[in-house]
C-alpha positions as CSV (number, residue, x, y, z in Angstrom):
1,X,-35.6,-15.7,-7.3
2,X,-33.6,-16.3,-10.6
3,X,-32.0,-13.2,-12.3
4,X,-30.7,-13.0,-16.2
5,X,-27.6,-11.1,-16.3
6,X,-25.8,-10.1,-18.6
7,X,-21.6,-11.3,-18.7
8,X,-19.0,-9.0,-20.3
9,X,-16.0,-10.7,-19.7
10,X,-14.1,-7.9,-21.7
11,X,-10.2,-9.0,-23.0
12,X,-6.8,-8.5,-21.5
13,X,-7.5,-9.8,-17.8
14,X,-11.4,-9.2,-18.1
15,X,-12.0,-13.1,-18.9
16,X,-9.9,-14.4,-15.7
17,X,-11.3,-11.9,-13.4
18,X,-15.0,-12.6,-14.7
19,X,-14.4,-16.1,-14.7
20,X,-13.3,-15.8,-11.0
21,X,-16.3,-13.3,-10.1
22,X,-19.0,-15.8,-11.4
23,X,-17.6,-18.5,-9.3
24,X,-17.5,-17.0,-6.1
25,X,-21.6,-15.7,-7.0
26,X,-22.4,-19.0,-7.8
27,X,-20.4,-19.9,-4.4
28,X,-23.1,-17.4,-2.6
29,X,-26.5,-19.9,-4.2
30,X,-27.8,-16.7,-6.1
31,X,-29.4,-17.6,-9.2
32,X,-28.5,-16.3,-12.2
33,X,-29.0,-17.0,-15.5
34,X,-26.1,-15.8,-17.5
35,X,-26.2,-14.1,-20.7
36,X,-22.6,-14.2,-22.3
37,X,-21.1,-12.3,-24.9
38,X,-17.5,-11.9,-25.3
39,X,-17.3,-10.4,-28.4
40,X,-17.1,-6.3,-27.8
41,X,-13.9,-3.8,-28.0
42,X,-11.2,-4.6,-30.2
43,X,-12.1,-8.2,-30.8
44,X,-15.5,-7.2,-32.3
45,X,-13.6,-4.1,-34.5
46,X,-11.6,-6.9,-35.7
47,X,-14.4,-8.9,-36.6
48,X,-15.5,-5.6,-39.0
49,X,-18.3,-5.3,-36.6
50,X,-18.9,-1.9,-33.8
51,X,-17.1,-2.0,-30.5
52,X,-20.2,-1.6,-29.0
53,X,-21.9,-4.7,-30.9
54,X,-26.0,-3.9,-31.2
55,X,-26.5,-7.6,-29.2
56,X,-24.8,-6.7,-26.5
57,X,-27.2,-3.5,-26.1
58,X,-29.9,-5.7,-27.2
59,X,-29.2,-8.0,-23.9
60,X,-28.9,-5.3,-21.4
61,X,-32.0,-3.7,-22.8
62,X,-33.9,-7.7,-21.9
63,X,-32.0,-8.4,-18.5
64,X,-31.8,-4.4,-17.0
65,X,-28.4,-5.5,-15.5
66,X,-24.7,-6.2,-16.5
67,X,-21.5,-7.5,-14.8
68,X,-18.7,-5.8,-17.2
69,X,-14.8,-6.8,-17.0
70,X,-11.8,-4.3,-18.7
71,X,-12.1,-3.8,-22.2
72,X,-9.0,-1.8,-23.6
73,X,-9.7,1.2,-24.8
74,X,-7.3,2.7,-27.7
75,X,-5.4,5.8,-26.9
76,X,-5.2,8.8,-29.1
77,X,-7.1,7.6,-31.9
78,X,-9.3,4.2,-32.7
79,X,-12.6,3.4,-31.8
80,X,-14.7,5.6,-29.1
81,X,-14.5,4.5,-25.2
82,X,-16.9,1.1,-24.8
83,X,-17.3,2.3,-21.1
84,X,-18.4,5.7,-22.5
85,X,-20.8,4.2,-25.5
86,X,-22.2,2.5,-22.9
87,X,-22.7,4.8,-20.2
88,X,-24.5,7.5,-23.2
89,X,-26.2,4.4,-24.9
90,X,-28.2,3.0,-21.7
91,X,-28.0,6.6,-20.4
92,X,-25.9,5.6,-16.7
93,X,-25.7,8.5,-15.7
94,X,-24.5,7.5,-11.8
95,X,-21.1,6.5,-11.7
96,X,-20.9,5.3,-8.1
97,X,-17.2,4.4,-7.0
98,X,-17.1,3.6,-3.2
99,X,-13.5,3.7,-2.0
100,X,-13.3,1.6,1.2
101,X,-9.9,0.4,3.0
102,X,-9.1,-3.3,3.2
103,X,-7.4,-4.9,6.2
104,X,-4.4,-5.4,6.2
105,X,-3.6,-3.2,3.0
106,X,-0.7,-1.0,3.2
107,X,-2.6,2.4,2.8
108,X,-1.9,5.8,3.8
109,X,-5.4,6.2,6.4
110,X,-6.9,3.7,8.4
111,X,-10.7,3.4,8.0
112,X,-11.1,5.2,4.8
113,X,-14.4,5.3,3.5
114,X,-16.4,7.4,1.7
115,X,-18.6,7.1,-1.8
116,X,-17.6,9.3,-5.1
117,X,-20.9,10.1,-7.6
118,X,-19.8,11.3,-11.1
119,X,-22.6,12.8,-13.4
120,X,-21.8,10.0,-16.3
121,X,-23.2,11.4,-19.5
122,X,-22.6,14.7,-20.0
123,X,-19.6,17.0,-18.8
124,X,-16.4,17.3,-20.7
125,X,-17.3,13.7,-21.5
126,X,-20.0,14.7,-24.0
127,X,-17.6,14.2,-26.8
128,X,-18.5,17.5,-28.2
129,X,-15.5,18.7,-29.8
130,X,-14.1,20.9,-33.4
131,X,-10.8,21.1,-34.9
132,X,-9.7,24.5,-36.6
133,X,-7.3,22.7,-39.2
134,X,-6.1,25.9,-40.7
135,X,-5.2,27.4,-37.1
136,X,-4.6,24.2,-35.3
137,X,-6.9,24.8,-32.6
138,X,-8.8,22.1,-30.6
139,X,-12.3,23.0,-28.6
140,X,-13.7,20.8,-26.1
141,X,-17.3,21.7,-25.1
142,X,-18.4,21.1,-21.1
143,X,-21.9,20.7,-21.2
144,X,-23.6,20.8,-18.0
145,X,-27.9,20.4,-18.1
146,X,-30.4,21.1,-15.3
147,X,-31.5,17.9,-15.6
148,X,-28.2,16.1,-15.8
149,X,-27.1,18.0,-12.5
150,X,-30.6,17.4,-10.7
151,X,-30.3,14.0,-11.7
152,X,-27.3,12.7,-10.4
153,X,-27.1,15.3,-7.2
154,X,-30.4,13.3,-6.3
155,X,-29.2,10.5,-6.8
156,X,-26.7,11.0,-4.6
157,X,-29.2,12.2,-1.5
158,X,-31.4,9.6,-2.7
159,X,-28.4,6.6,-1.8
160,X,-26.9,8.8,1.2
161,X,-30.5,8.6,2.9
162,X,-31.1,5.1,1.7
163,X,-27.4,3.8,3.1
164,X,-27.2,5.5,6.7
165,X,-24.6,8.5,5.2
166,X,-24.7,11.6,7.2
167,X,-22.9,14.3,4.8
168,X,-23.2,14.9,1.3
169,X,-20.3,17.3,-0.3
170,X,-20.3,19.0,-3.7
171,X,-17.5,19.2,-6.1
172,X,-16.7,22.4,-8.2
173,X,-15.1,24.8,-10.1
174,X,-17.2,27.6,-10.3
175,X,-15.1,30.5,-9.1
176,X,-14.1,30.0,-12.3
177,X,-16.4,28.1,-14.5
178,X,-19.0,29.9,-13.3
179,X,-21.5,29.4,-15.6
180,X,-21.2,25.2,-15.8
181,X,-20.1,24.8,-12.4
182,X,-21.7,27.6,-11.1
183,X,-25.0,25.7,-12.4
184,X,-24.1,22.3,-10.8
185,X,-23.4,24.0,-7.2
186,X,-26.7,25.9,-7.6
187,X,-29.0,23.2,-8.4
188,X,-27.1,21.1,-5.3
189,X,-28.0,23.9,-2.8
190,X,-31.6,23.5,-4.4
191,X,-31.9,19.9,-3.9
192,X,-30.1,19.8,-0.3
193,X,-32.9,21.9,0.8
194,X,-34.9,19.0,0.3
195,X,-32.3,16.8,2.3
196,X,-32.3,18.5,5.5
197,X,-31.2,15.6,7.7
198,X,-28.1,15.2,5.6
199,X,-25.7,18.0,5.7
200,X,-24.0,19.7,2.9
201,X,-20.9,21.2,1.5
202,X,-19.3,22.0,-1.2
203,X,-15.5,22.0,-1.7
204,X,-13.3,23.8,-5.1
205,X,-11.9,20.5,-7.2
206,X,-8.4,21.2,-7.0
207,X,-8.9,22.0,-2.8
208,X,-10.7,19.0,-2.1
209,X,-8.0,16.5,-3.9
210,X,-5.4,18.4,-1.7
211,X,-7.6,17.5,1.5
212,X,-9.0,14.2,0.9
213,X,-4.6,13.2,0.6
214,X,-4.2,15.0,3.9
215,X,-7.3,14.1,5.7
216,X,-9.6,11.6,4.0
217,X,-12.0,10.7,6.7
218,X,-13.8,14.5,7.1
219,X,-15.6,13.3,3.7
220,X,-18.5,10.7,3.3
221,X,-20.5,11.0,-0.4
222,X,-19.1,13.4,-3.0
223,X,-20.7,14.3,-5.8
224,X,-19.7,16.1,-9.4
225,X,-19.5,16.5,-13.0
226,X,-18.1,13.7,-14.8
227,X,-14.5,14.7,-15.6
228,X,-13.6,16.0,-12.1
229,X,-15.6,12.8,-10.5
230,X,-13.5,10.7,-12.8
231,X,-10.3,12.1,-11.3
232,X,-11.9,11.4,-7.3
233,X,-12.7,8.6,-8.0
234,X,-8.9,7.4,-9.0
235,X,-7.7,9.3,-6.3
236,X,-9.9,8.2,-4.1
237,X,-9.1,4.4,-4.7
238,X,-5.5,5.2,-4.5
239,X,-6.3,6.0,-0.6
240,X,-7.7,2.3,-0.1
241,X,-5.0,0.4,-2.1
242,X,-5.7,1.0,-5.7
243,X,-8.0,0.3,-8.4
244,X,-7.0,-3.6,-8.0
245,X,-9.3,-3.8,-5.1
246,X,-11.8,-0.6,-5.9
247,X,-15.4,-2.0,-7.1
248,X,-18.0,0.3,-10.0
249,X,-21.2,1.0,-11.2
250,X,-23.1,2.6,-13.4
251,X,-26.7,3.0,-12.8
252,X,-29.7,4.8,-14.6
253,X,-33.4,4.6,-14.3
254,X,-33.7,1.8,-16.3
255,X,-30.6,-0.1,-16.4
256,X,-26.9,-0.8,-14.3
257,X,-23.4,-2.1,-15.3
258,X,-21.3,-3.0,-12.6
259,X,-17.2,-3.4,-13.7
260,X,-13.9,-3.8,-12.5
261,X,-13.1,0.0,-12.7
262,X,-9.2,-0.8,-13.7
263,X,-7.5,-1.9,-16.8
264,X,-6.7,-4.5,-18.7
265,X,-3.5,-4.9,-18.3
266,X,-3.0,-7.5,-21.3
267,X,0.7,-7.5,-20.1
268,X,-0.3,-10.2,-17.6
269,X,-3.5,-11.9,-19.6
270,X,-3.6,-15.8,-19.5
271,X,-1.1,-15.4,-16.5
272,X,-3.4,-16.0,-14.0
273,X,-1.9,-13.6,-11.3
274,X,-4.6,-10.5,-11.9
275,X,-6.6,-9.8,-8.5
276,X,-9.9,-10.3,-9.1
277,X,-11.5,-8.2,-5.8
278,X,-12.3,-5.1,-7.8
279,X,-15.2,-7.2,-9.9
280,X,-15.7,-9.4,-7.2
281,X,-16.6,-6.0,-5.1
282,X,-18.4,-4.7,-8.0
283,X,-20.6,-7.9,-7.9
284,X,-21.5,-7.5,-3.9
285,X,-22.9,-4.0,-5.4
286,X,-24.8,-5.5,-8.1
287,X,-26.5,-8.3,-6.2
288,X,-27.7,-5.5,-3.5
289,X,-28.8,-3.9,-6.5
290,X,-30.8,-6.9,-7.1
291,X,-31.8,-7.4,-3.7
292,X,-29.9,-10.5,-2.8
293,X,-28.9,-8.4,0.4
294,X,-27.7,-11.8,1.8
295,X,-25.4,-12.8,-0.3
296,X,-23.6,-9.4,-0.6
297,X,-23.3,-9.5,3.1
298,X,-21.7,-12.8,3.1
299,X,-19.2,-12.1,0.3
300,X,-18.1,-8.4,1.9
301,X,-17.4,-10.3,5.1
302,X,-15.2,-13.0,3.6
303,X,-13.2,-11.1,1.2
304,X,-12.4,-8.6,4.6
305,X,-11.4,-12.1,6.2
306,X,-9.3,-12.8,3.6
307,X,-7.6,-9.7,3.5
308,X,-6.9,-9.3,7.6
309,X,-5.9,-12.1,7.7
310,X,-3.3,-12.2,4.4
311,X,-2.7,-15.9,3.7
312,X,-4.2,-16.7,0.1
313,X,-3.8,-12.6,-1.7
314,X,-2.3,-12.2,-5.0
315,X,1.0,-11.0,-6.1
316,X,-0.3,-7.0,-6.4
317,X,-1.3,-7.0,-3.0
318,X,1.5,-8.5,-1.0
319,X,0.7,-12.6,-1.7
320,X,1.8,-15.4,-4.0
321,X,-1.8,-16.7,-5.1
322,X,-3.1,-17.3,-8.6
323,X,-6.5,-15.6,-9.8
324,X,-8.0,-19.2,-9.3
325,X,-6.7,-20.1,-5.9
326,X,-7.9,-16.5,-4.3
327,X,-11.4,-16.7,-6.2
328,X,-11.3,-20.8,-4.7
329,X,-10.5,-19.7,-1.6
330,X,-13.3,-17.0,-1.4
331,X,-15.7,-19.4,-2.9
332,X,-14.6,-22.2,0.0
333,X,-15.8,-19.9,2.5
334,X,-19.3,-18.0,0.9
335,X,-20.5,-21.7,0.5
336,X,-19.5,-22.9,3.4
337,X,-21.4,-19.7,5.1
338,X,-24.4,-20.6,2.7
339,X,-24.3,-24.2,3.0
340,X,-24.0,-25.2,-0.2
């Protein structure tokens, strides 16, 4: 079955790392048709159009589906987060991070591996926010919905049931936000009642990043509101060796964007040293999202391979290989396991 998708190659590393990721799909014999735009972020500001360019949204709106590299995103002023234009735009409101050790990584745990969902839309993240000149005051407002909460609490059920998971563990603050977290960790006692196979937690935000350092593997799916799901999910990659090698979506009823969840980095662009795993991760999600279950399968196993046994890695992760000769060496292998 051919799929259109559409290709964000982003800027910085984005192009090397995309460039890489599309070779080691094409590698698997999956069919895609690929809809390319490059021009989004900074380059398209400095073409006088928006970051967020209307044909970009115009092309995930036709395909349902996008592969995303980095795009930089300016700090302290400049143009409004393309990830988060996106995410509101095409309403994603899953962000679904799993964090899963590599062989042969130099992490703190063995065997990590657990799944952080962050409501993606709404949250401190609504970009709801005043500025009292005259006193100097800045307000930020956390807005928290029913139907965001159900929503993405579901969601996470929905993928625990769907994926073999066992335990489903809600992140909060509402001993003292008590009425926006307080809402979230009501509506997830609702919903787990429907769930009753799957058991269910909840955990205070700043007690569970203090555990999941000490003892990561008591946790399988955690779900919360979007700026403290933001945080687990950095943290959380930091237990399996980084962002470098931590894959990203973001999904909605209609539409999904899968990225490389780390920066830039235009320190290195055009160097070709950057690690291209994360997005090539991120792909293996997207093509079970698009039921190419085989393929997935194939690429997970070899980029494991790769990493137990540590020949052909890049620089960031203990080897000496370029971006091309790690994505060549991947795609060696998945056709060779195809036969292509």
């Amino acid at each position: 079955m051919a799929h259109e998708i559409t290709l964000l190659p982003g800027d910085g590393i984005g192009p090397e790392v995309t460039e890489a990721t599309v070779r080691v799909i094409e590698a698997a014999g999956v069919d895609v048709s690929w809809d390319e735009h490059r021009m989004i972020g900074q380059s398209a500001v400095d073409d006088d159009r928006p970051a967020l360019p209307p044909d970009v949204i115009d092309s995930i709106e036709s395909t349902g589906v996008a592969l995303k590299g980095p795009i930089t995103t300016p700090v302290g002023g400049g143009f409004t987060s393309v990830n988060v234009q996106l995410r509101q735009r095409m309403d994603l409101y899953a962000n679904v991070r799993p964090c899963t050790t590599l062989p042969g990584l130099n992490t703190p745990f063995e065997d990590t591996d657990l799944i952080i969902f962050r409501e993606n839309t709404e949250g401190l993240y609504s970009g709801i926010e005043y500025f009292d000149e005259r006193l100097e005051i800045a307000d930020s407002i956390a807005r928290v919905t029913r139907r965001g909460s159900e929503r993405i609490i579901r969601f996470c059920f929905e993928y625990a049931k769907a994926y073999g998971r066992d335990r489903v563990t809600l992140a909060h603050k509402a001993n003292i936000l008590k009425k926006t977290s307080g809402l979230f960790l009501d509506i997830g006692e609702e919903i787990a009642a429907d769930y009753p196979e799957i058991a269910f937690d909840n955990e205070i935000i700043d007690a569970l990043c203090m555990k999941l350092v000490m003892t990561p593997g008591d946790y399988d799916c955690i779900v919360s509101t979007n700026l403290f799901g933001d945080i687990l999910s950095d943290l959380a990659a930091g237990l399996v060796g980084g962002l470098g090698v931590t894959a990203g979506a973001n999904i909605g009823d209609e539409y999904a964007v899968f990225e490389a969840v780390h920066g830039s980095a235009p320190d290195i662009a055009g160097q070709n040293v950057a690690n291209p795993t994360a997005l090539i991760r991120s792909a293996v999600m997207m093509l079970r999202h698009l039921d190419e279950e085989a393929a997935a399968v194939t690429i997970a196993d070899v980029i494991e391979e790769m990493y137990e046994e540590g020949e052909c890695l890049t620089a960031d992760v203990g080897g000496s290989a370029s971006t091309t000769e790690f994505a060549e060496a991947v795609a060696d292998r998945v056709s060779h396991r195809t036969g292509r």
